[in-house]
C-alpha positions as CSV (number, residue, x, y, z in Angstrom):
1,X,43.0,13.5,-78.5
2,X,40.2,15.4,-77.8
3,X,41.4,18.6,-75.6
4,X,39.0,21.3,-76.3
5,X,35.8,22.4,-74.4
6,X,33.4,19.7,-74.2
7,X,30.1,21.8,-74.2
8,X,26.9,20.7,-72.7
9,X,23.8,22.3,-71.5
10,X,22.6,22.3,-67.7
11,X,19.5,19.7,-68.6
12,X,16.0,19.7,-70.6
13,X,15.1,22.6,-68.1
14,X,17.7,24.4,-69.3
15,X,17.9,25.1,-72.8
16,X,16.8,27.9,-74.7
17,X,16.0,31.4,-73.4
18,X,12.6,30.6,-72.4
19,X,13.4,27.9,-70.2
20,X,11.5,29.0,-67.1
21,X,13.5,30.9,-64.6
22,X,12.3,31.3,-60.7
23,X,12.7,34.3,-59.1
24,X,16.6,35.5,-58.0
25,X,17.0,35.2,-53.9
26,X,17.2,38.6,-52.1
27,X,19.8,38.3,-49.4
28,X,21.9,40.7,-47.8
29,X,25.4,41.8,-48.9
30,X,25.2,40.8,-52.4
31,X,23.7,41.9,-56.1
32,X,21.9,39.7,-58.3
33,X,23.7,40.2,-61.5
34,X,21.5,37.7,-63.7
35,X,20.1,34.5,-64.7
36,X,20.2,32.8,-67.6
37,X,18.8,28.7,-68.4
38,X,18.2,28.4,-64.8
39,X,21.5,29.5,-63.5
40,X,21.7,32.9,-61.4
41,X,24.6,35.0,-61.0
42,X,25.1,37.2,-57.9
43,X,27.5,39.0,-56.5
44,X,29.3,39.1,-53.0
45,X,29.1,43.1,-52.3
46,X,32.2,43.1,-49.8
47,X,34.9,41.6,-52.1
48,X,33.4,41.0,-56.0
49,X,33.3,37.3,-55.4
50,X,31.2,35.5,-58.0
51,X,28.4,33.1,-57.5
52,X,26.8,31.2,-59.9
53,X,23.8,28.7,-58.8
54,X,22.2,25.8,-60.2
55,X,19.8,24.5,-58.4
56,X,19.1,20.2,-59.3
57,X,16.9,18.7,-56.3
58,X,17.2,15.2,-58.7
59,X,19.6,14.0,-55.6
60,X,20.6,14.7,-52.2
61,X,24.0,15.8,-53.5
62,X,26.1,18.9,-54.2
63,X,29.2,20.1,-55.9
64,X,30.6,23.4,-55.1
65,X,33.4,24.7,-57.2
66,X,36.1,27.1,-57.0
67,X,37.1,28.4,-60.4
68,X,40.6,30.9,-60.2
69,X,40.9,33.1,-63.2
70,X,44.5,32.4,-63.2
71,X,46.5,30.0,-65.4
72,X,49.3,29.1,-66.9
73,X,48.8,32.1,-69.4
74,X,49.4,34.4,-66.9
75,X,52.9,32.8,-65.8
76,X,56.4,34.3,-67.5
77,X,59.6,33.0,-67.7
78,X,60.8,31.9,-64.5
79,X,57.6,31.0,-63.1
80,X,55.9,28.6,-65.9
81,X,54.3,25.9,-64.2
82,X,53.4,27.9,-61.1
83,X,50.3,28.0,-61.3
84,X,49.9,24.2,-61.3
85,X,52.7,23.5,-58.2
86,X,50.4,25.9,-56.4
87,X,47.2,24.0,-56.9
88,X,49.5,20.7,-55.5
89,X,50.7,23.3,-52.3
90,X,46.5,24.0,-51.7
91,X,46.0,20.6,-50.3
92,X,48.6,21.3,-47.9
93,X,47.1,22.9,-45.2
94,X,45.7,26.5,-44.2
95,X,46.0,27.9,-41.1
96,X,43.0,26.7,-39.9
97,X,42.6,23.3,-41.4
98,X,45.8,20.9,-41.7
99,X,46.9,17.6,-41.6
100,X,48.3,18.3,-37.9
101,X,45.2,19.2,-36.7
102,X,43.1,16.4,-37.9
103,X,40.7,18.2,-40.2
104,X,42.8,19.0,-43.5
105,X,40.9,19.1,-46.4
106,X,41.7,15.5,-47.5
107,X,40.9,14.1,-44.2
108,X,37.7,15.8,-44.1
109,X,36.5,14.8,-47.6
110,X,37.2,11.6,-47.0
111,X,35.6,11.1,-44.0
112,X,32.4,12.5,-45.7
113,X,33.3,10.4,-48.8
114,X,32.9,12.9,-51.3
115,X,34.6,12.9,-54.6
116,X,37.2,16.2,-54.9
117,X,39.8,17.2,-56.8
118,X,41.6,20.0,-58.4
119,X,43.0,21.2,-61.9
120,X,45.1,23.7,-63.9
121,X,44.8,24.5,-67.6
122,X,45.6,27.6,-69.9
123,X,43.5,29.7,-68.3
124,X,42.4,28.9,-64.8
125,X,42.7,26.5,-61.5
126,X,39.9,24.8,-59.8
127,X,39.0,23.2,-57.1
128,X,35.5,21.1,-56.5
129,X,33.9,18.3,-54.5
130,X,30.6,16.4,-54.7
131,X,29.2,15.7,-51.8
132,X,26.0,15.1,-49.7
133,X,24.4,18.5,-49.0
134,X,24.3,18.0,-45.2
135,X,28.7,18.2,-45.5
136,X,28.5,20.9,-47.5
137,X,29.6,23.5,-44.7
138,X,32.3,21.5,-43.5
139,X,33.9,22.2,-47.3
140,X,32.7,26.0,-48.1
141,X,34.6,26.7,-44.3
142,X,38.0,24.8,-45.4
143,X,37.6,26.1,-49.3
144,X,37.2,29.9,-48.4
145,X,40.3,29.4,-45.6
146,X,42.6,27.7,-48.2
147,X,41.5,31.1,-50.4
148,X,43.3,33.8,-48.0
149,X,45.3,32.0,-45.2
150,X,47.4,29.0,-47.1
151,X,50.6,27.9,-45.1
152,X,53.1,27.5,-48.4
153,X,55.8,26.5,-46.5
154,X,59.1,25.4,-48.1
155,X,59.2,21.7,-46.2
156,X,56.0,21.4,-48.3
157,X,57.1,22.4,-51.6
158,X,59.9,20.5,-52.0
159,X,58.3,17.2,-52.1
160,X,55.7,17.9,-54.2
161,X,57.9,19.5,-56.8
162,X,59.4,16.3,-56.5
163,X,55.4,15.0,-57.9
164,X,54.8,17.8,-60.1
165,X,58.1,17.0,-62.1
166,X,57.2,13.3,-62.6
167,X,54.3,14.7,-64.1
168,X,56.1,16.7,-66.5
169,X,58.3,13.6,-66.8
170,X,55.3,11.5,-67.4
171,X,53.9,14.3,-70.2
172,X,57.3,14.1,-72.2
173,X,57.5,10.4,-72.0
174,X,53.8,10.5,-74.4
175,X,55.3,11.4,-77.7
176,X,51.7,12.4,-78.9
177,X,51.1,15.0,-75.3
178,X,54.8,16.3,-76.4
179,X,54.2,16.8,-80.3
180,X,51.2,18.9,-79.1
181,X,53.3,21.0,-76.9
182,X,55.4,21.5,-79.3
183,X,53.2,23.0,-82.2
184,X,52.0,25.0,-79.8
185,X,54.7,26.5,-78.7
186,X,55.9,26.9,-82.8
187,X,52.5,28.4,-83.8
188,X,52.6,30.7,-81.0
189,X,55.6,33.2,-80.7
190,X,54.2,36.0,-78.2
191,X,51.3,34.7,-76.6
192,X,51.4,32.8,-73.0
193,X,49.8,30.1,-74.5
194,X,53.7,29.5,-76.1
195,X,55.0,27.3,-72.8
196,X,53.4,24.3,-71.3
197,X,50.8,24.4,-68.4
198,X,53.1,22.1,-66.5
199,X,55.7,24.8,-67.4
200,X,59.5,24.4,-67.9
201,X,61.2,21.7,-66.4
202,X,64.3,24.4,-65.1
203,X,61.4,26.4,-64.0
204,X,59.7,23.2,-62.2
205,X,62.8,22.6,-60.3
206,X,64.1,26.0,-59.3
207,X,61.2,28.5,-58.6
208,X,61.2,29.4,-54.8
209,X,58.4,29.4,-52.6
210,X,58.5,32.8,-51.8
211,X,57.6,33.5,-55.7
212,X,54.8,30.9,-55.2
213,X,53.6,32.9,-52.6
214,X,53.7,36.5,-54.6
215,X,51.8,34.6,-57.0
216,X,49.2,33.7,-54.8
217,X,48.8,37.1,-53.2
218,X,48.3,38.1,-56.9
219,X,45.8,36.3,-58.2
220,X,44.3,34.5,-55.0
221,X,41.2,37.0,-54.2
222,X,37.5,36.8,-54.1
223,X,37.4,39.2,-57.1
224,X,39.4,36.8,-59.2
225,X,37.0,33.9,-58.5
226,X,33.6,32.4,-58.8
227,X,32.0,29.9,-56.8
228,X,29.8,27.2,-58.7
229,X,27.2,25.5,-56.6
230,X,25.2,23.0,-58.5
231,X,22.7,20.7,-56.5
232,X,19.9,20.2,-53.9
233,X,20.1,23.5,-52.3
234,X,18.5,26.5,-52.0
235,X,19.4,29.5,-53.4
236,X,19.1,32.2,-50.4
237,X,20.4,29.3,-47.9
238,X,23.5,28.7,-50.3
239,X,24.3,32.3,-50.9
240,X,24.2,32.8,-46.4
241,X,26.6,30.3,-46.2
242,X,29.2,31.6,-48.6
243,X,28.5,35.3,-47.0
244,X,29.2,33.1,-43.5
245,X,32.6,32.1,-44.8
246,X,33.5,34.6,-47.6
247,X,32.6,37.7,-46.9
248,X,35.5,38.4,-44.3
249,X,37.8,38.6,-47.1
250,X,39.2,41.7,-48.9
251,X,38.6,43.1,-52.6
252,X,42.3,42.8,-54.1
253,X,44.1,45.7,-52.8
254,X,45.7,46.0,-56.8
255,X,44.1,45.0,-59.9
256,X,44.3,42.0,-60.9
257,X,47.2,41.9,-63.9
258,X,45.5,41.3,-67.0
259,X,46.8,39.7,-70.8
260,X,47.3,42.3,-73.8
261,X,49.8,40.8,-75.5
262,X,48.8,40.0,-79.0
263,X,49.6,37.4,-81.5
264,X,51.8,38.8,-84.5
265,X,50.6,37.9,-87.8
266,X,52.2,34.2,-88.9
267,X,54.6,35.1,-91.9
268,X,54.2,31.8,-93.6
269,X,53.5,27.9,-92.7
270,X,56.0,26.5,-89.6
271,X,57.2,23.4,-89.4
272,X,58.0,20.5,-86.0
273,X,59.4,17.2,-86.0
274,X,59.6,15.2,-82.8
275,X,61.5,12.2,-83.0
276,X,62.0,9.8,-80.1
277,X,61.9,5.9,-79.7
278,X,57.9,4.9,-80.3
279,X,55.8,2.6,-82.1
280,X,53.3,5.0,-84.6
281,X,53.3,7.8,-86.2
282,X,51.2,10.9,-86.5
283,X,50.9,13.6,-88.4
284,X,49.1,17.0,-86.8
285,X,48.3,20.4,-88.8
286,X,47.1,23.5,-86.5
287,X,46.1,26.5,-87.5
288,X,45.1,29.4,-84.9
289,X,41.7,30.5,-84.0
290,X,40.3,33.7,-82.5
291,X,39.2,33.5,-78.8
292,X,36.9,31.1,-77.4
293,X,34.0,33.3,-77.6
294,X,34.2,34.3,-81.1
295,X,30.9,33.4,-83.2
296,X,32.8,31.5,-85.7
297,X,33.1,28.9,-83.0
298,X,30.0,26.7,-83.3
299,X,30.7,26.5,-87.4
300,X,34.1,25.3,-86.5
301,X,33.1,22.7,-84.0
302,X,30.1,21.0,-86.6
303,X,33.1,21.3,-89.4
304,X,35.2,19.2,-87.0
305,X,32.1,17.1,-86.6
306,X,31.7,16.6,-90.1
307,X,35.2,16.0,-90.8
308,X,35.7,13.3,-87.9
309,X,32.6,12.7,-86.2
310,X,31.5,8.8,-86.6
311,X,32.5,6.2,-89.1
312,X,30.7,7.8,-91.5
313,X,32.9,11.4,-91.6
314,X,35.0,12.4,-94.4
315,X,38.2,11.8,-92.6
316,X,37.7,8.2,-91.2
317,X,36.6,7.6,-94.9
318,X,39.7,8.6,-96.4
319,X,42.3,7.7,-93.6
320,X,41.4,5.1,-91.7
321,X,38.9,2.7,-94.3
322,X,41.5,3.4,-96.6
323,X,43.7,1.4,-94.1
324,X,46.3,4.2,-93.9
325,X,45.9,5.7,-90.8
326,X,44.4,4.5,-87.3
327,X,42.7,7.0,-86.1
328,X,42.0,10.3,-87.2
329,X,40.7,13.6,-86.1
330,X,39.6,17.2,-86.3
331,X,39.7,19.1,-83.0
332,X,40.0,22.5,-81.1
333,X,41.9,23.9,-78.0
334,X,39.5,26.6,-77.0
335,X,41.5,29.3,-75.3
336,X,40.7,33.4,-73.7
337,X,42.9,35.0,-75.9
338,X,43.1,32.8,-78.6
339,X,42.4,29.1,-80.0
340,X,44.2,26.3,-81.8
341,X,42.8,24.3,-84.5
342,X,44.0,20.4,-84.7
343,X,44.0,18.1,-87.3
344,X,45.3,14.7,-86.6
345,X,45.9,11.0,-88.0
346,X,47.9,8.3,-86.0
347,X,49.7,6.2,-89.1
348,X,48.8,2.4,-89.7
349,X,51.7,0.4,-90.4
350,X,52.9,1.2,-93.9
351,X,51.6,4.6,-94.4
352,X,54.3,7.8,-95.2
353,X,53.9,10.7,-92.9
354,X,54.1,12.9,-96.6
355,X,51.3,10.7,-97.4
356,X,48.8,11.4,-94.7
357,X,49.7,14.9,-94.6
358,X,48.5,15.4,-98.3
359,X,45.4,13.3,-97.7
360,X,44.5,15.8,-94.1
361,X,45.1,18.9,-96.2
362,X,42.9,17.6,-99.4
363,X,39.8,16.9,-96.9
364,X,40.6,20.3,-95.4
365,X,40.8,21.9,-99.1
366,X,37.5,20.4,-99.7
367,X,35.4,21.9,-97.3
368,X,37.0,25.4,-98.4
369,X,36.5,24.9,-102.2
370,X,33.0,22.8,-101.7
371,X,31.5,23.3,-98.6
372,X,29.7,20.3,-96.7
373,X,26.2,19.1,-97.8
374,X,22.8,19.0,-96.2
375,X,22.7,16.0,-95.1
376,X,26.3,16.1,-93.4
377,X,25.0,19.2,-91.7
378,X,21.6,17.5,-90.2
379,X,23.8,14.5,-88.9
380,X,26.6,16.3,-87.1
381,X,23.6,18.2,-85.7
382,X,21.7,15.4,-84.4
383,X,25.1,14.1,-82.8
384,X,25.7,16.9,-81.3
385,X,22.2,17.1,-79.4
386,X,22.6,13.3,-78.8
387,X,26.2,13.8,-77.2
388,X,25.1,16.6,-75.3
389,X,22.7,15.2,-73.2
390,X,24.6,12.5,-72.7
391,X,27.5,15.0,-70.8
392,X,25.0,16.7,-69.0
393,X,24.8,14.2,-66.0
394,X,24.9,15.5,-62.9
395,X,25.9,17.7,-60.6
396,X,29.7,17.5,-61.2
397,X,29.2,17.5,-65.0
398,X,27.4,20.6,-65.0
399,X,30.0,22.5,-62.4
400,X,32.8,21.0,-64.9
401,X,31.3,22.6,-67.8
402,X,30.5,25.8,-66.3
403,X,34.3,26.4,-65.2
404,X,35.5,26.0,-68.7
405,X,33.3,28.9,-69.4
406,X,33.6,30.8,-67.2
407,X,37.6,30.3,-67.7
408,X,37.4,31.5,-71.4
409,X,35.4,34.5,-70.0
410,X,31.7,34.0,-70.2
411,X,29.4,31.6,-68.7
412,X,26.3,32.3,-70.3
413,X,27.9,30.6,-73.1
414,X,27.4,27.2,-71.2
415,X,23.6,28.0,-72.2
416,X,23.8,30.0,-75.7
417,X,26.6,28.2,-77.4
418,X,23.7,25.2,-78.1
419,X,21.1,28.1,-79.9
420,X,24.4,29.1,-81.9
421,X,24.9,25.2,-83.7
422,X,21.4,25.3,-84.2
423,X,21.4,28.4,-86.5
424,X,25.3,27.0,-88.3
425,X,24.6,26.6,-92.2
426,X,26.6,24.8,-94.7
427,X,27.2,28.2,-96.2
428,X,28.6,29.1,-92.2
429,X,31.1,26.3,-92.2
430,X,32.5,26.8,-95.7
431,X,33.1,30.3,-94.7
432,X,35.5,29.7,-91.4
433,X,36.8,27.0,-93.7
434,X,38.4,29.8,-95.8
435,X,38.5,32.4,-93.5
436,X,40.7,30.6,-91.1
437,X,42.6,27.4,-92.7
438,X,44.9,28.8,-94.9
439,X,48.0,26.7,-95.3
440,X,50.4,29.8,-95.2
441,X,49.3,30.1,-91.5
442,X,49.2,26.0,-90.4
443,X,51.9,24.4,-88.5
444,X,52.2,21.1,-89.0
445,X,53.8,18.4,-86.9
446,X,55.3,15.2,-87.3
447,X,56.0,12.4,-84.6
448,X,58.7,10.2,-86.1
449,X,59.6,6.8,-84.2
450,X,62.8,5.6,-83.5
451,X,64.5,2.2,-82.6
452,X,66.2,1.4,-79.4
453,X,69.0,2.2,-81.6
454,X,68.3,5.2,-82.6
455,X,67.1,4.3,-86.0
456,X,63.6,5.1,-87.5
457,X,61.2,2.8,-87.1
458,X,60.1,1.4,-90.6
């Protein structure tokens, strides 16, 4: 069930401030804004766009990504899910680049054979392909047309609402994706992060085109969007060609809306039971966690590690050699405005959800009361610098990472967030552990299996 940010680092080169860092490329029209681990940072002058570059001459390939700062977060009732029918309506056609004539997007990424594709979460939309860098033009000229001059016509949305519902379909019909949504949505009273990113089914079905298109005019702008290129390419030579296509485009004419609603302070723990007909059960306790750029972060994530990280972490010892549970695991959603801490065990055949409950809470209760040791500390560490450059593959992996940074709101966090598990104590993670897992402000959630018949499974 793993959900939250998977953090890597760009490569060897990379880590560490003192990684060695070439000089930024002066071109005309934009600002160099700064560099950090190898990546630079400028600025389009014209119309704020962002550009972030990562040079990797390992291979004649290139992904270039467009990262929206716009989510399902910024969608209200009415128009949950929006933001993801909208990604669907992007491959549709522009006004220069469709189906009809010849060269759409899919037809021309195909052709090339590049890999592409698109997704929406809490707090942005992308878009990316990797390809070889002698297509890359072909792509920058149909991604920067799709930005600004999208068709969104109603023959096309109807269909694909048609595709986006068997999605949400799909989603409900996981009783372990639908538990999930549903603690959120109980641990969360005011903030966005309350309904689905697929959104409301009623919502799904009903919102019109025309409010698809106010949403795009709203959030659709150079300003509200960076461009990742990671790959064989040149800096200056990069930056010319998304001037060449880019530049024509406006700054917003409004600010872009932002987020300041705040959570309200839980009054006490909250409770969820999903039942439906299924096989296993599971048992999940959240609590909330600050934003995903709060230093408290990296103690939580080697806490997790501890608590679920190999065969030899505390809860596999106690759920799953125990033969009680399956599987079990300790997890975070990282989020902008806030996070959500998971806890979770998937019952073996004869275990009580009341039983597994108490036996997530005592592991939880002794981290707070006892900490973790040395030695638990030194391990998770080492797995984490193991995993990580494992996940820092190629050009798409590093372009993948960097979005989900620069989604919560800071990219130079795809570089410093390694430096910051370095320095985590034991003393660090027994803090967080009582700072933020209280049981007065969980909310735990139960998946109960049925029968056919509407009876629970025994």
């Amino acid at each position: 069930m793993k959900s939250r940010l998977t953090i890597a680092v760009l490569g060897l080169w990379i880590v560490g401030s003192t990684a060695l860092q070439a000089d930024p490329a002066v071109v005309a029209g934009y600002t160099f804004i700064k560099a950090l681990g190898g990546i630079e940072e400028y600025r389009l002058d014209s119309n704020g766009l962002s550009v972030l570059i990562a040079p990797d001459h390992s291979a004649p390939v290139v992904t270039f990504e467009v990262t929206y700062r716009v989510g399902s977060r910024n969608e209200v009732t009415g128009t949950t899910g929006a933001t993801h029918i909208l990604e669907h309506m992007m491959f549709k056609g522009s006004e220069n680049y469709s189906d009809a004539k010849g060269n759409s997007i899919k037809q021309y990424l195909e052709r090339v054979g590049a890999q592409f594709n698109a997704s929406t979460s809490v707090d942005r939309t992308n878009y990316f392909a990797t390809l070889g860098r002698e297509d890359l033009e072909g792509y920058v000229a149909i991604e920067a047309d799709r930005m600004h001059r999208l068709l969104l016509r109603d023959s096309d949305r109807q269909p694909e609402m048609t595709v986006v519902r068997n999605e949400y379909e799909r989603s409900k019909n996981n009783p372990e994706s639908q538990l999930i949504e549903e603690i959120r949505a109980t641990a969360f009273e005011a903030l966005p992060i309350h309904h689905p990113t697929l959104g409301w089914l009623s919502d799904i079905e009903h919102v019109s085109t025309s409010k698809l298109r106010e949403f795009y005019e709203t959030f659709y702008w150079p300003n509200n969007s960076t461009v990742t290129v990671a790959g064989d390419v040149e800096p200056a030579a990069v930056l010319a060609l998304i001037r060449k296509y880019y530049s024509g485009y406006p700054h917003s004419p409004a600010p872009i809306p932002d987020i300041y609603t705040q959570e309200p302070a839980q009054s006490g723990p909250r409770r969820v039971t999903v039942t439906k007909p299924g096989e296993l059960g599971t048992v999940v306790i959240a609590h909330k966690l600050p934003n995903a750029r709060d230093p408290d972060q990296p103690a939580v994530e080697l806490m997790d590690a501890v608590l679920s990280s190999g065969k030899s972490s505390r809860l596999y010892h106690a759920l799953v050699d125990s033969g009680l549970a399956l599987s079990a695991d300790a997890d975070s959603q990282l989020y902008r405005d806030a996070s959500l801490h998971l806890l979770f065990a998937e019952l073996a055949p004869g275990a009580t959800h009341e039983q597994i409950e108490q036996l997530l809470l005592a592991e939880l209760e002794k981290v707070r009361t006892g900490g973790v040791t040395a030695a638990e500390l030194s391990r998770v560490k080492q797995q984490y610098v193991a995993a990580d450059a494992y996940r820092r593959d190629g050009t798409s992996a590093i372009a993948s990472e960097l979005n989900e940074w620069i989604a919560i709101g800071d990219w130079t966090m795809y570089v410093t967030f390694p430096q910051q598990i370095s320095a985590v104590t034991a003393a660090d993670i027994q803090r967080v552990a009582r700072k933020y897992f209280d049981h007065s402000q969980s909310t735990t959630g139960w998946f109960v299996p049925q029968t056919v018949a509407g009876e629970r499974a025994p």
